[in-house]
C-alpha positions in Angstrom: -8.9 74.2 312.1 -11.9 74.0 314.3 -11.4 74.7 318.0 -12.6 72.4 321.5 -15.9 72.7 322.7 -16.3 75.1 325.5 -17.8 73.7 328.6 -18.3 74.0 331.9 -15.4 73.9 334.7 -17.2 70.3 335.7 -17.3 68.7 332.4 -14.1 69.6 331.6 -13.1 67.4 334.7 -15.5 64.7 333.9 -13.9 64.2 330.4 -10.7 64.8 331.9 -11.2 61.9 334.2 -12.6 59.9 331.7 -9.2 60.7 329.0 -6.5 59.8 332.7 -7.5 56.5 332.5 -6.8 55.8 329.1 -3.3 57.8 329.7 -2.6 55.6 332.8 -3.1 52.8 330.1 -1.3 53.8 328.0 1.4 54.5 330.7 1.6 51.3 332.0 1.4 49.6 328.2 4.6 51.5 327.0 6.2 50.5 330.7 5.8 47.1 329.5 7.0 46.9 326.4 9.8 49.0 327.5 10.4 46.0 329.7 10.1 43.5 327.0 12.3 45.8 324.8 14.9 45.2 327.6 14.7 41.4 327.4 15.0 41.2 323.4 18.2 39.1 322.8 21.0 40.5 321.1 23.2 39.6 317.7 27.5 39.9 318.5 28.7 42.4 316.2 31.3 40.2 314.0 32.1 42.3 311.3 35.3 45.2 311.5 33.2 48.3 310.4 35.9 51.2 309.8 34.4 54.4 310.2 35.7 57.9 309.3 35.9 60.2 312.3 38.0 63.5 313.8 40.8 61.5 314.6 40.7 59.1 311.6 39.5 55.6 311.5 37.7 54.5 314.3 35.8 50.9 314.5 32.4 50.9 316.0 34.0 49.6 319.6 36.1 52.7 319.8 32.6 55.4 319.5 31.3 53.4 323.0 34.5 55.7 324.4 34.4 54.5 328.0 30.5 53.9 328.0 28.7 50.4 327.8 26.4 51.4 325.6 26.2 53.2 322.3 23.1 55.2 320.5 23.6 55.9 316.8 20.8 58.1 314.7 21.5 57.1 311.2 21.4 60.7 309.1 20.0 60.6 305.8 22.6 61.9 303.5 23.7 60.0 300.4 27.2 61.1 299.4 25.7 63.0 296.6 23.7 65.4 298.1 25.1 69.0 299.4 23.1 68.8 302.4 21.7 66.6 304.8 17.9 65.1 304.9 15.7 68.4 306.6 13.8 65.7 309.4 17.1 64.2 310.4 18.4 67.8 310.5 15.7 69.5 312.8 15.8 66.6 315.4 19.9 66.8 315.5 19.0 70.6 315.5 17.5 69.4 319.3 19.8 67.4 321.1 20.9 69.9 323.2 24.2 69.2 325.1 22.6 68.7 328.4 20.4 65.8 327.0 23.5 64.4 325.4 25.2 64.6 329.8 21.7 63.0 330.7 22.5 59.9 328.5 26.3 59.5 329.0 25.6 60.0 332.9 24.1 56.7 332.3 26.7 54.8 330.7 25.6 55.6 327.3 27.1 57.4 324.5 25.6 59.2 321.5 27.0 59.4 317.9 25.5 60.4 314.4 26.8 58.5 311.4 25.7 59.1 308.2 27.0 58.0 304.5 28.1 61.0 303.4 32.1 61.5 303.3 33.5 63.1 306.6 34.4 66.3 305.3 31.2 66.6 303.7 29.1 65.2 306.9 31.6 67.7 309.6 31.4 70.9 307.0 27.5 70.5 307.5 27.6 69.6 311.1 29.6 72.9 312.0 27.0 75.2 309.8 24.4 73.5 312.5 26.4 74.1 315.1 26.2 70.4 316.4 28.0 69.2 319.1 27.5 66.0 318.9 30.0 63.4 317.9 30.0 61.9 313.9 31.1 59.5 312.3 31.3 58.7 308.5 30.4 54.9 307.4 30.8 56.5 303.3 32.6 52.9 301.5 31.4 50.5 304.4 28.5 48.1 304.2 27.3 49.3 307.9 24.4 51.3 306.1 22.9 48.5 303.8 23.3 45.9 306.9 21.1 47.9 308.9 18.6 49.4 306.5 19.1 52.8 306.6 20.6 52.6 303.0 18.1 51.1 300.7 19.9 49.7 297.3 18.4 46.8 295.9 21.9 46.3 293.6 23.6 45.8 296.8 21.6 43.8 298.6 17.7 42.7 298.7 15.5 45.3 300.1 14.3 45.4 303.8 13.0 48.4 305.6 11.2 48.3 309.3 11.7 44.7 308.9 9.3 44.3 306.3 10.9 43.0 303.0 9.3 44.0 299.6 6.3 41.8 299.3 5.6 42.9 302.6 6.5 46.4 302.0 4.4 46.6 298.4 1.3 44.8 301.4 1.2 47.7 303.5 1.5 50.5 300.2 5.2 51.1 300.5 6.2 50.2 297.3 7.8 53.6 297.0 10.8 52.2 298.5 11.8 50.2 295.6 11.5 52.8 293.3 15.3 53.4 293.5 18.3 54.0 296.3 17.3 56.3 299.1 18.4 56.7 302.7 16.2 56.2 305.6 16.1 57.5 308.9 16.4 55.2 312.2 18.0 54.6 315.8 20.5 51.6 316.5 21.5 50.7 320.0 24.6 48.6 320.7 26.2 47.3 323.8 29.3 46.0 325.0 30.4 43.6 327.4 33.5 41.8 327.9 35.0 43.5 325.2 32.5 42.5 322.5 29.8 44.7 320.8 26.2 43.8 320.7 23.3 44.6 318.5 20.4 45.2 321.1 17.8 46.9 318.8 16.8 49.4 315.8 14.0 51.3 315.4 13.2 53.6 312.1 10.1 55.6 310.8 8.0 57.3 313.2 9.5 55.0 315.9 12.0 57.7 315.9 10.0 60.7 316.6 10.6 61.2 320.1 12.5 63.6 322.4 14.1 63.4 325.5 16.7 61.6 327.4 14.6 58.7 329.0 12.9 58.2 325.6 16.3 57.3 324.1 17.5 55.5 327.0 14.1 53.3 327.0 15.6 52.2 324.0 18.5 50.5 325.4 19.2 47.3 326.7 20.1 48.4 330.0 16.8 50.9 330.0 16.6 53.6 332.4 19.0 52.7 335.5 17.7 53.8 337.8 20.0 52.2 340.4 22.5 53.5 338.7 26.0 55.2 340.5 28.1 57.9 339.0 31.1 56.0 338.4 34.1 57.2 340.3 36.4 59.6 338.5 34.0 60.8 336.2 33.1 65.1 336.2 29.1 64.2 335.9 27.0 66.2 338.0 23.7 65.0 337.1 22.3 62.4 339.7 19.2 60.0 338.6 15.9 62.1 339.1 12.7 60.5 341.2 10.7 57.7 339.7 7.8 59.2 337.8 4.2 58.2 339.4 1.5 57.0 337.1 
């Protein structure tokens, strides 16, 4: 691996200079489509999921708890394999709780699900050491209807919203090649006591850490407005707005 040039103390600047303004673009770009991300419509949730979780069935409604909105990172891991997928592992591995406070301090709660029966999915989750909440969707169609689980005998295949010709276009033919699970991040919301599909994201538009990167993800975005609700232990207030 070759190494940067060396230079002097001034061209270092210059080129730094030079490399701000495409990072102010770049800035102000992703501000924008954050933006637009906030104003995509959303689908009403009409089908009774029934998920598997520490106290039994649970539908998706009742893994909001008393949030608005809902994060789940789909895990890779088919029911038949002793262990989860190592990517999906290593960015559970860093959600620390304190980045999990940061998202529920604004109205948002964070859940894994994966297809893998509970006992199987919490026996793993424990010998991580997670924290974070799981669910089990192992028997329901939630997986297949939002492309995580790719199974062309259950229903035609679709991943990152490409279906196959599309997928065989851009070389990712692989995909058909037989069932596999797929990584990717779904946000829901709920309002008025129905649940909303506000967006999914898989592939590398998953590879991001942090708790405003997740919450750029939501339909409600940031808040930075937002006011600790009363009643609620939270002792995280919103931080400054970050200058371009």
């Amino acid at each position: 691996m070759s190494l940067p040039e060396v230079v002097t103390r001034e061209q270092w600047l210059a080129a730094r200079e030079a490399l701000l303004v495409r990072e102010k673009a770049l800035t102000r770009a992703q501000d924008a489509l954050n933006a637009d991300r906030r104003r995509l419509p959303m689908v009403r949730i009409d089908k009774p999921y029934v998920f598997e979780g520490a106290d039994g069935p649970v539908g998706l409604a009742d893994m909001f708890g008393a949030s608005r909105q809902l994060i789940v990172q789909h895990v890779m891991f088919d029911p038949g394999w002793e262990e989860a997928c190592g990517g999906c592992t290593a960015s559970v591995d860093e959600l620390s709780d304190r980045l999990l406070a940061h998202i529920a301090a604004r109205d948002t709660s964070f859940v894994l699900i994966a297809r893998a029966p509970y006992p199987k999915f919490v026996a793993y989750a424990a010998k991580r050491g997670w924290t974070v909440p799981i669910y089990s969707s192992f028997g329901s169609p939630f997986n297949y209807d939002f492309n995580v689980s790719i199974d062309a005998s259950v229903m035609p295949i679709r991943f990152n919203y490409r279906d196959l010709p599309a997928l065989e276009e851009a070389g990712q033919s692989w995909i058909a090649d037989g069932p596999s699970e797929q990584p990717g991040l779904s946000c829901f919301l709920r309002d008025a006591g129905e649940v909303f599909h506000t967006y999914s994201t898989y592939g590398r538009g998953t590879d991001f850490g942090g708790s405003y990167s997740f919450l750029d993800l939501t339909a409600l975005g940031r808040q930075e407005e937002w006011e600790e609700p009363k009643g609620r232990a939270v002792d995280i207030k919103p931080t400054a707005p970050i200058f371009d």
